[in-house]
Kinemage of the C-alpha trace (Angstrom):
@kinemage 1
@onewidth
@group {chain A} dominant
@subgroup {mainchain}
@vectorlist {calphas} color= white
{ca unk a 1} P 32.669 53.357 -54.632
{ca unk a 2} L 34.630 51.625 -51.717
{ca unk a 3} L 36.494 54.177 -50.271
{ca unk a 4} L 38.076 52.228 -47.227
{ca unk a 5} L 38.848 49.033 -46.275
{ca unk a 6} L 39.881 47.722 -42.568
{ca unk a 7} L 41.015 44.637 -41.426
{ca unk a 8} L 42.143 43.862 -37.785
{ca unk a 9} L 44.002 40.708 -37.135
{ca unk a 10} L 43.430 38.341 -39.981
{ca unk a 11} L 46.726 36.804 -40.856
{ca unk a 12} L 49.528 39.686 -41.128
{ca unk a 13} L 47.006 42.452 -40.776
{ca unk a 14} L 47.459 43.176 -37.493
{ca unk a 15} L 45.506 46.800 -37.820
{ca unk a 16} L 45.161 47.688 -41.412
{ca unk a 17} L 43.250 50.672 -42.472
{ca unk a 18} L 43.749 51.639 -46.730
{ca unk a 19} L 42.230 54.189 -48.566
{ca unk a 20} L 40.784 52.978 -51.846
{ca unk a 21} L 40.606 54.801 -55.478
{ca unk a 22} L 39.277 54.529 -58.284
{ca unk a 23} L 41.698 52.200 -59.201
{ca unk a 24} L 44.129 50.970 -56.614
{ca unk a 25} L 47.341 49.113 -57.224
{ca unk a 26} L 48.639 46.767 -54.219
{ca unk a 27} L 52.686 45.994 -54.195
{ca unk a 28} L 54.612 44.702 -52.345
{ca unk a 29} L 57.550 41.914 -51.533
{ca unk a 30} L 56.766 38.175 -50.735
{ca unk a 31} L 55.525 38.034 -46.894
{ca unk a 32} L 53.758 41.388 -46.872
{ca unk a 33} L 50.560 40.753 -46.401
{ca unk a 34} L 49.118 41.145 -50.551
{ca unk a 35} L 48.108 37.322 -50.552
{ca unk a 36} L 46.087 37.966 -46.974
{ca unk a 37} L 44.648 41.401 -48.186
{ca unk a 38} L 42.857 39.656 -51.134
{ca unk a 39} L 41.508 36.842 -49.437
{ca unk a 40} L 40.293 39.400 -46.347
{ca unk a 41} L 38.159 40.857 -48.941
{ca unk a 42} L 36.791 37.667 -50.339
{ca unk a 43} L 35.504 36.954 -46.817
{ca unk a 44} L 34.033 39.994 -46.863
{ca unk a 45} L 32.466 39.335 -50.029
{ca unk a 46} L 30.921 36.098 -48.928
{ca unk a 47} L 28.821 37.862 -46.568
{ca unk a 48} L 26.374 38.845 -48.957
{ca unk a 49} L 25.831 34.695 -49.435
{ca unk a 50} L 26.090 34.147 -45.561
{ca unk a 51} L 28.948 31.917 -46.098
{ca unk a 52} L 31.819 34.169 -43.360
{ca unk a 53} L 31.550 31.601 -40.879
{ca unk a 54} L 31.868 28.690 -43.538
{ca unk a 55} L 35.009 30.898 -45.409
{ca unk a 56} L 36.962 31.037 -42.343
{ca unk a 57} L 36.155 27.359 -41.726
{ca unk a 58} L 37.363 26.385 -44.603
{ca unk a 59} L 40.749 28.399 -44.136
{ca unk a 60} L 41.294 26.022 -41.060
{ca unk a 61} L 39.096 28.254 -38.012
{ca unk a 62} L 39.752 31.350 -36.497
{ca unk a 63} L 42.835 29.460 -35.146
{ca unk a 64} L 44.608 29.532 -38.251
{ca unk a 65} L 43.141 32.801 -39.836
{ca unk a 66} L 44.544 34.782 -36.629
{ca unk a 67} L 47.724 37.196 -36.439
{ca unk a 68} L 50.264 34.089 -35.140
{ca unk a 69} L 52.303 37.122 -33.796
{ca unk a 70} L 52.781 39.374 -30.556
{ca unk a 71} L 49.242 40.621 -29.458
{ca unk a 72} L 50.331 43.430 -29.405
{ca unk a 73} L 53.597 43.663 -32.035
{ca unk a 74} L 56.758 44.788 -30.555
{ca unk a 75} L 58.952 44.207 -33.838
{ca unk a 76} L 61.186 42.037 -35.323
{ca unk a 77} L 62.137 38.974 -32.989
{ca unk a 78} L 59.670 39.512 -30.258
{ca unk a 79} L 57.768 36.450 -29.555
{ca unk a 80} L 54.401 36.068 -27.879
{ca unk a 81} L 52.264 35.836 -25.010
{ca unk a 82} L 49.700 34.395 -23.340
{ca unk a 83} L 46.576 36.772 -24.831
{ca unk a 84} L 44.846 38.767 -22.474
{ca unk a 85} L 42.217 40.363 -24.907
{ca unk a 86} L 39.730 38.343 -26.535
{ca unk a 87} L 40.033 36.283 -30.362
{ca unk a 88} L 38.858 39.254 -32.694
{ca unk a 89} L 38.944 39.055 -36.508
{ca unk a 90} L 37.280 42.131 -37.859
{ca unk a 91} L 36.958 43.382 -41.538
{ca unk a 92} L 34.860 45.761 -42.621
{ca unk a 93} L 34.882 48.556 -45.592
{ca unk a 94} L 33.079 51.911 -45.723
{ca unk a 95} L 31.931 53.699 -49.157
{ca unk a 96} L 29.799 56.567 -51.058
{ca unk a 97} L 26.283 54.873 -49.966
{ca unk a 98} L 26.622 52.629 -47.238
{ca unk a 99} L 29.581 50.664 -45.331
{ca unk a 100} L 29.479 47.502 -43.376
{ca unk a 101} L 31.848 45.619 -40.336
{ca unk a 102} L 31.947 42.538 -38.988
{ca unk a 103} L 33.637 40.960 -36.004
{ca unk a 104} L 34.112 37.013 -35.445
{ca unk a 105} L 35.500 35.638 -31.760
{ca unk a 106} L 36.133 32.200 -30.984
{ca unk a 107} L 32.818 29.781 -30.626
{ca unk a 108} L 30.971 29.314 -27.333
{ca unk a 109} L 30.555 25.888 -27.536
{ca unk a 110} L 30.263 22.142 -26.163
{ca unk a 111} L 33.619 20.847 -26.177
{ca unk a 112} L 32.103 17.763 -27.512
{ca unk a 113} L 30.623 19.446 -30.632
{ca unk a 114} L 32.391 18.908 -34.149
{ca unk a 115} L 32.039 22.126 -34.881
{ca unk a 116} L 35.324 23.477 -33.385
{ca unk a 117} L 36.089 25.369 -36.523
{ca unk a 118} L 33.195 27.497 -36.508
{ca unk a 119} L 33.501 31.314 -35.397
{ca unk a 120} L 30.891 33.118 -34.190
{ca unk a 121} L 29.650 36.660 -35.172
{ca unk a 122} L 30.010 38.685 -32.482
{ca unk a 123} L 29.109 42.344 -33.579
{ca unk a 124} L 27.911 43.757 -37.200
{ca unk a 125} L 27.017 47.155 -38.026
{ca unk a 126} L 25.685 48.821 -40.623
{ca unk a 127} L 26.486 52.419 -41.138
{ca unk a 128} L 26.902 55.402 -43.893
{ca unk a 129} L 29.893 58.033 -43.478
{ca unk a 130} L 33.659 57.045 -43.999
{ca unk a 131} L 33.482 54.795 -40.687
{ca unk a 132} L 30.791 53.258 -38.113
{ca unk a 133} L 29.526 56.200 -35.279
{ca unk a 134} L 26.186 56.552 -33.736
{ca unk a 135} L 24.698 58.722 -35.189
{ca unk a 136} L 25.549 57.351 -38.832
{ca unk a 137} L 24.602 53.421 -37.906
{ca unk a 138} L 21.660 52.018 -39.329
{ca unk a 139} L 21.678 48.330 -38.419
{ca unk a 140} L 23.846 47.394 -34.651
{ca unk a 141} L 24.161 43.571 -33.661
{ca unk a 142} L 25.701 42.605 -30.649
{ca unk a 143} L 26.137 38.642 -30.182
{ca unk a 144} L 22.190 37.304 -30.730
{ca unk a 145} L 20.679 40.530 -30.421
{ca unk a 146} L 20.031 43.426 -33.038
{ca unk a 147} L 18.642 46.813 -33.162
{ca unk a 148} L 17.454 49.232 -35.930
{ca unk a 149} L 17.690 52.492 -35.926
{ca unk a 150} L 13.951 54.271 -37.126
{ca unk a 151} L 14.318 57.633 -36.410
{ca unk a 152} L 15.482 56.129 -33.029
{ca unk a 153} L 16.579 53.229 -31.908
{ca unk a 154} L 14.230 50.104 -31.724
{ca unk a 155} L 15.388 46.306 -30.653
{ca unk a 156} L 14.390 43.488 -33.107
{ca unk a 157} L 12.013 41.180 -32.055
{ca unk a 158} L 14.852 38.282 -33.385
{ca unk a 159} L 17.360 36.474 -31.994
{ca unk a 160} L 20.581 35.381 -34.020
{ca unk a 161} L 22.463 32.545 -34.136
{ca unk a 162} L 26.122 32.697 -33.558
{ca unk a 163} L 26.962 31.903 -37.423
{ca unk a 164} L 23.496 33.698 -38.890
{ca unk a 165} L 24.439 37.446 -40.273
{ca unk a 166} L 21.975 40.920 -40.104
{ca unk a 167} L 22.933 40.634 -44.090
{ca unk a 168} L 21.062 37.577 -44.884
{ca unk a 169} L 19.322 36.248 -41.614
{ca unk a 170} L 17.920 39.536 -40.059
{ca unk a 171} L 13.829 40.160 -40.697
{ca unk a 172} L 13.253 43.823 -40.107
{ca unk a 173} L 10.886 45.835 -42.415
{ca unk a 174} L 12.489 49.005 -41.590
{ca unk a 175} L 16.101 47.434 -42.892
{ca unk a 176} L 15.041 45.457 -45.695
{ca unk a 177} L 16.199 48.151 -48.019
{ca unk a 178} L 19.111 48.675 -46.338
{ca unk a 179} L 20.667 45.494 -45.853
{ca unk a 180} L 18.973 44.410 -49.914
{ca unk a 181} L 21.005 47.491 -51.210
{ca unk a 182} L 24.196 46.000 -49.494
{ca unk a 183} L 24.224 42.630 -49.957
{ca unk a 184} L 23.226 43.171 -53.881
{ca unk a 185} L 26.394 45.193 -53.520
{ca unk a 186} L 28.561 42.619 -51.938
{ca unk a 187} L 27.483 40.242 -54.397
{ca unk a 188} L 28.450 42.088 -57.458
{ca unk a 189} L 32.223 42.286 -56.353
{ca unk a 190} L 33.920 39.883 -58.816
{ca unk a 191} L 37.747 38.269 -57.727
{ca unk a 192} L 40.014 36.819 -60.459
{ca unk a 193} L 42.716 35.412 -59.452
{ca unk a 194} L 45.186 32.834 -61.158
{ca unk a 195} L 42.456 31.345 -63.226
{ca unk a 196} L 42.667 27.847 -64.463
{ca unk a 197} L 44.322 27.918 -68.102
{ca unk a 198} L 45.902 24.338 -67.888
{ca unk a 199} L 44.681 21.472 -71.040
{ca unk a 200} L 41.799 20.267 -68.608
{ca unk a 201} L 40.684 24.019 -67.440
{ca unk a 202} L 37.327 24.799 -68.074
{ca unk a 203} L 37.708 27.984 -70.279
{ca unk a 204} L 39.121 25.630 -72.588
{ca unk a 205} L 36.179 23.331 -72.979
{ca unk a 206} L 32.981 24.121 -75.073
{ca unk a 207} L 30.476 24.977 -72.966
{ca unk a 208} L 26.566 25.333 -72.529
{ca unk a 209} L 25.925 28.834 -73.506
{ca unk a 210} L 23.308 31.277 -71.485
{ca unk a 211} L 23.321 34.871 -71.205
{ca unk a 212} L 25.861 35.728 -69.182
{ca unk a 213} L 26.496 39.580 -67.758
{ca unk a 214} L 29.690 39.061 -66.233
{ca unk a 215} L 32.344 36.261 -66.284
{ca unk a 216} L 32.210 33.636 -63.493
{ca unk a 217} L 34.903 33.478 -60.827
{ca unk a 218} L 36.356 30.124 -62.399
{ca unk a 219} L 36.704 31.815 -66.275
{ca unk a 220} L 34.204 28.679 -66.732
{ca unk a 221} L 31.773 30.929 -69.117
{ca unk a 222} L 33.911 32.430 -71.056
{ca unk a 223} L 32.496 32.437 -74.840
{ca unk a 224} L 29.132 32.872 -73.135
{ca unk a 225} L 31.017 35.904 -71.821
{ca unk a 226} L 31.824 37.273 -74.605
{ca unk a 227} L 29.134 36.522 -76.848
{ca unk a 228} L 26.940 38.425 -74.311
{ca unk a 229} L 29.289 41.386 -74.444
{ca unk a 230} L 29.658 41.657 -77.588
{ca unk a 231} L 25.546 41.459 -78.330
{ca unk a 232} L 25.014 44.345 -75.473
{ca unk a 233} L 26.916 46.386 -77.966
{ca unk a 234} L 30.597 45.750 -77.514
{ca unk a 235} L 32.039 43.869 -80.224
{ca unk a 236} L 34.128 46.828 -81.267
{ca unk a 237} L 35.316 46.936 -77.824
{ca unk a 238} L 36.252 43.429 -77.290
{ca unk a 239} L 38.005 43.889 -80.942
{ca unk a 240} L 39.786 46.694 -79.845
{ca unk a 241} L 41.306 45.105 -77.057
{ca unk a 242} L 41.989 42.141 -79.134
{ca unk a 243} L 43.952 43.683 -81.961
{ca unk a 244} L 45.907 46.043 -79.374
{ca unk a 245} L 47.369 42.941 -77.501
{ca unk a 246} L 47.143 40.804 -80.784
{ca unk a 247} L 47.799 42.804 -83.802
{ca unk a 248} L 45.924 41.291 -86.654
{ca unk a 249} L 43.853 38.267 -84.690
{ca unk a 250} L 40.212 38.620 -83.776
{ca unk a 251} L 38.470 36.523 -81.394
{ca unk a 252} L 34.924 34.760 -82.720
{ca unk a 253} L 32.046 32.467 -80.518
{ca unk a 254} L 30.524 29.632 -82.164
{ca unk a 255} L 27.074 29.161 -80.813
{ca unk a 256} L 24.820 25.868 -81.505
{ca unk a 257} L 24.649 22.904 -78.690
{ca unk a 258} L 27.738 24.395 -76.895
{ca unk a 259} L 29.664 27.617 -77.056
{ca unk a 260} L 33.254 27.606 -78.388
{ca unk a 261} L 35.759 30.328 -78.673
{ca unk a 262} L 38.160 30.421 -81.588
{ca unk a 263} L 40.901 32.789 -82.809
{ca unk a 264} L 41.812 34.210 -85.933
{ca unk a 265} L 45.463 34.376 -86.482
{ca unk a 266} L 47.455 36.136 -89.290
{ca unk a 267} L 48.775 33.542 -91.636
{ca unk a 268} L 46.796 30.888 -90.819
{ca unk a 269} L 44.201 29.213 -92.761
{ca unk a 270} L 41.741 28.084 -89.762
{ca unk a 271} L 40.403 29.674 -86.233
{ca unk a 272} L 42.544 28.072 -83.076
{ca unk a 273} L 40.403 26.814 -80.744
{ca unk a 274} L 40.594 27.670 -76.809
{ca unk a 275} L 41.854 24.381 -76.693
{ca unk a 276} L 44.729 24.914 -78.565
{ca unk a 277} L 45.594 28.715 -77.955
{ca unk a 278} L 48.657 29.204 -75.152
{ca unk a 279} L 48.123 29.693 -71.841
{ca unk a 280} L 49.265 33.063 -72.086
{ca unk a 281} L 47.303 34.001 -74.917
{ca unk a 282} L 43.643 32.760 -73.176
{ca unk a 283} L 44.707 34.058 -69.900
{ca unk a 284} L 44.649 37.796 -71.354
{ca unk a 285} L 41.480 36.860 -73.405
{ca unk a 286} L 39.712 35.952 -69.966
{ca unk a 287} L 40.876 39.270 -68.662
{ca unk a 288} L 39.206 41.130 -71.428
{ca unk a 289} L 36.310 39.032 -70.604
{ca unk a 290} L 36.288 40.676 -67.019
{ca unk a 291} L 36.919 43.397 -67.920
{ca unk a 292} L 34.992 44.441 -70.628
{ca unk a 293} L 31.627 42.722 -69.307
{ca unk a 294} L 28.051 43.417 -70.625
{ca unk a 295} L 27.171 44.313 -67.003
{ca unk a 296} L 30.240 46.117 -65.008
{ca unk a 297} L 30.944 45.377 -62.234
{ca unk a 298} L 30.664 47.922 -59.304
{ca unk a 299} L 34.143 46.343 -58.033
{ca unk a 300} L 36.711 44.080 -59.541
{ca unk a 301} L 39.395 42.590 -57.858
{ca unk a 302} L 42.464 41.066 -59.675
{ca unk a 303} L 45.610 39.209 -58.203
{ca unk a 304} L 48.843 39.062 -60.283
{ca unk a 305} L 46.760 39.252 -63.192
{ca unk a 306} L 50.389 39.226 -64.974
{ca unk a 307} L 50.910 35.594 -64.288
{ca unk a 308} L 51.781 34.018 -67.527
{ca unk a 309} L 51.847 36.976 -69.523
{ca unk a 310} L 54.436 38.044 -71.839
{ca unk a 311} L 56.298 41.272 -70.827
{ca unk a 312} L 54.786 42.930 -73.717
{ca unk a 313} L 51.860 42.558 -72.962
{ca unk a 314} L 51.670 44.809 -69.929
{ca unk a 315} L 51.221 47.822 -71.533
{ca unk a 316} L 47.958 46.861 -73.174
{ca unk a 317} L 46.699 45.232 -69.879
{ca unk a 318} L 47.472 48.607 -68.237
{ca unk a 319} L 45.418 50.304 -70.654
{ca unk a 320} L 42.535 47.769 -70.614
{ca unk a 321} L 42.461 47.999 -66.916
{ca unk a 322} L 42.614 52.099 -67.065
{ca unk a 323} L 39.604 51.986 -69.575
{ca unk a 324} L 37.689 49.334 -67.656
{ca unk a 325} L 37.849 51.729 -64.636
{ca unk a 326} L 36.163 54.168 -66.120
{ca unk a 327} L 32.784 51.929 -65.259
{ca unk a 328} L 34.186 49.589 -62.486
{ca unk a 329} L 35.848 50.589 -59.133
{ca unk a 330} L 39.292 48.260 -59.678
{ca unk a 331} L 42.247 46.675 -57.195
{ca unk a 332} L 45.123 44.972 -58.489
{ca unk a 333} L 47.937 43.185 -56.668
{ca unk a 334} L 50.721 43.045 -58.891
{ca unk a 335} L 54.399 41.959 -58.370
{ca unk a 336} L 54.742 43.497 -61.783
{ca unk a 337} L 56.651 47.018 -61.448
{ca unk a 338} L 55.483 47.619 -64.835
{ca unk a 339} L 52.211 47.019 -64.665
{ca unk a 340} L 52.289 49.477 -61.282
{ca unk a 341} L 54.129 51.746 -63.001
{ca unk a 342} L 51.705 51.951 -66.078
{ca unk a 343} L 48.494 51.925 -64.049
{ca unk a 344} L 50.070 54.844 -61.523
{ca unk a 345} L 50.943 57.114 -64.538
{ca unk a 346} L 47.214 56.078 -65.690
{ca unk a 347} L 46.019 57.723 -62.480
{ca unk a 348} L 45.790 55.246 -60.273
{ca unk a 349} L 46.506 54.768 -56.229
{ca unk a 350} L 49.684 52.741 -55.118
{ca unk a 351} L 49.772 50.847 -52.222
{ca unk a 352} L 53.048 49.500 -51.036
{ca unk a 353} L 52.721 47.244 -48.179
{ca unk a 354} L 55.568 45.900 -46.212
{ca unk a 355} L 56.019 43.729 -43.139
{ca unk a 356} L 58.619 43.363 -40.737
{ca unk a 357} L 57.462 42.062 -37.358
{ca unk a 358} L 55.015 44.593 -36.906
{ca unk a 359} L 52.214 43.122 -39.027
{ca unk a 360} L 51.553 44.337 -42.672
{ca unk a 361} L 51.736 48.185 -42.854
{ca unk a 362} L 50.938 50.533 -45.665
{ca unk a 363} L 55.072 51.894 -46.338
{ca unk a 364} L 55.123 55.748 -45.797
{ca unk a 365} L 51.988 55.299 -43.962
{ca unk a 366} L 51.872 57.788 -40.817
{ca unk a 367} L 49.077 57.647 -38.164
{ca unk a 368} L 47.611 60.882 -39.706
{ca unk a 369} L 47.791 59.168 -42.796
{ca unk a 370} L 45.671 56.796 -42.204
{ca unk a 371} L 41.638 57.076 -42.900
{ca unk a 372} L 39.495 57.267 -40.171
{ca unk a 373} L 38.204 54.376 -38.880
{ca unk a 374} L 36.370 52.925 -35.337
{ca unk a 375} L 35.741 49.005 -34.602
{ca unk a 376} L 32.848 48.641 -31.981
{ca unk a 377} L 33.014 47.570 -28.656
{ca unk a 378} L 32.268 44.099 -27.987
């Protein structure tokens, strides 16, 4: 289980450090920093694929991914300076088995080169423990060079390009297992968020049907989805969930050259197919989907999942998310105070976040509050 995550100067996280539950809820106002909290930890899920430097490419460079505030925040209305310290985004998380940081700087580069968008990964550590010390770091990369700690420490033979990462790139027998364990970790997080439930989305379309453990990013696989759920032994489940949001209707998958999903309906003499079900309706189906997966996930992250929904309809997404926790490690960020409010009396964490020219802070937040945490020295 994740049990912190940090994130220095992407966006409106000037110096964010959160603790992380079981299940986590993440409010907030417009502005605060929710939006740039989610997509921090979608860079640090793309990682495990080696795609950091391409993510923050494709957000524009580290120019546009940066804090545009004070370097140092003085409060509301102060402007900014000239920066003295070096370009720094840094995320990283720590958890039960084995935490990981990163820290991108501007590219050293031709000024003829095309590739002006292109950070460069300056440090990366690997380490156990709530945050990165010596003693507790396994795997230490500094600019092109890397070491590995065996019993002590012991310089790979390797040097790294700027935009390779010790997660995918690095050849070391005596990390293999380490960095396997952590990138097969990274790449089981799964992020929904707004998924497509317009006429042309794909959910709606039939589909090519193959096993499928847990729903794609996209919603794209959906009756695969389910019919792969529901074969590992959770068609009760998935009915469950169903009937508590729907009274009466039942969802079934059609199998043969493509996979459709249809609906029974009280008082209706046919199945609706996704194509004709509301948006509403197939946007909480997809969240059963993800949440009630053949193969949980060890962490599920899901923005405004209310989008769409009826009001009524939060209390049984509450409930599906409290039950789904039980075998995933879950975030939400919700601008839904009932959803918060049903999830916190579930058990779960509350985050409030709030920024007012200081950069996104955690409200109530003190110093000692905050979890440990210590980003290496470039």
């Amino acid at each position: 289980m994740i049990t912190t995550l940090a994130v220095r100067g992407y966006r409106s996280l000037v110096d964010l450090v959160v603790p992380l539950g079981r299940t986590t809820v993440v409010s907030g106002a417009n502005g605060s920093g929710k939006s740039s909290l989610y997509r921090a930890l979608r860079l640090l899920a793309a990682a495990s694929r080696g795609r950091t430097v391409r993510a923050v490419a494709e957000e524009g460079g580290l120019g546009s991914v940066l804090w545009a505030g004070p370097e140092t925040p003085q409060g509301p209305g102060a402007q900014g300076g000239v920066r003295s310290g070096p370009l720094s985004v840094s995320l990283g998380f720590a958890a039960d088995e084995l935490g990981y940081l990163v820290d991108l700087g501007a590219p050293q580069i031709d000024p003829a080169s095309l590739f002006v968008r292109d950070p460069e990964i300056k440090r990366e550590q690997v380490f156990a423990g709530p945050f990165a010390k010596p003693a507790t770091t396994f795997v230490d990369r500094d600019r092109a060079s890397a070491r590995v700690r065996d019993g002590a420490w012991r310089a790979v033979d390797q040097p790294l390009a700027p935009h390779e990462s010790i997660l995918t790139d690095l050849a070391d027998v005596d990390a293999t297992l380490e960095l396997l364990a952590l990138r097969r970790q990274l790449a089981g997080w799964r992020f929904y968020d707004h998924i497509r439930t317009d006429r042309d989305a794909p959910c709606r379309q039939p589909q090519v049907g193959t096993r499928t453990r847990r729903l794609a990013h996209d919603g794209s696989d959906l009756a695969a989805a389910w019919a792969t759920a529901s074969e590992a032994g959770l068609a009760d489940r998935l009915d469950q969930e169903v009937a508590r949001a729907f009274p009466g209707c039942r969802v079934e998958i059609s199998g043969g050259d493509a996979f459709r999903l249809r609906m029974r309906q009280p008082g209706l003499l046919r199945p609706l197919d996704a194509s004709e079900l509301s948006d509403g309706t197939l946007r909480y189906l997809l969240l059963v989907a993800a949440l009630v997966p053949a193969a949980p996930a060890p962490f599920v992250v899901l923005n405004e999942p209310e989008a769409s929904l009826h009001p009524d309809l939060l209390a049984p997404l509450a409930r599906l998310i409290a039950h789904a926790s039980e075998a995933s490690q879950i975030l939400v960020v919700t601008h839904a105070d009932a959803l918060r409010t049903a999830l916190a009396d579930a058990g779960a964490e509350t985050i409030a976040l709030e920024s007012a020219g200081w950069g996104t802070r955690v409200s109530g937040q003190d110093p000692l509050d905050q979890p440990p945490w210590r980003w290496p020295k470039r």
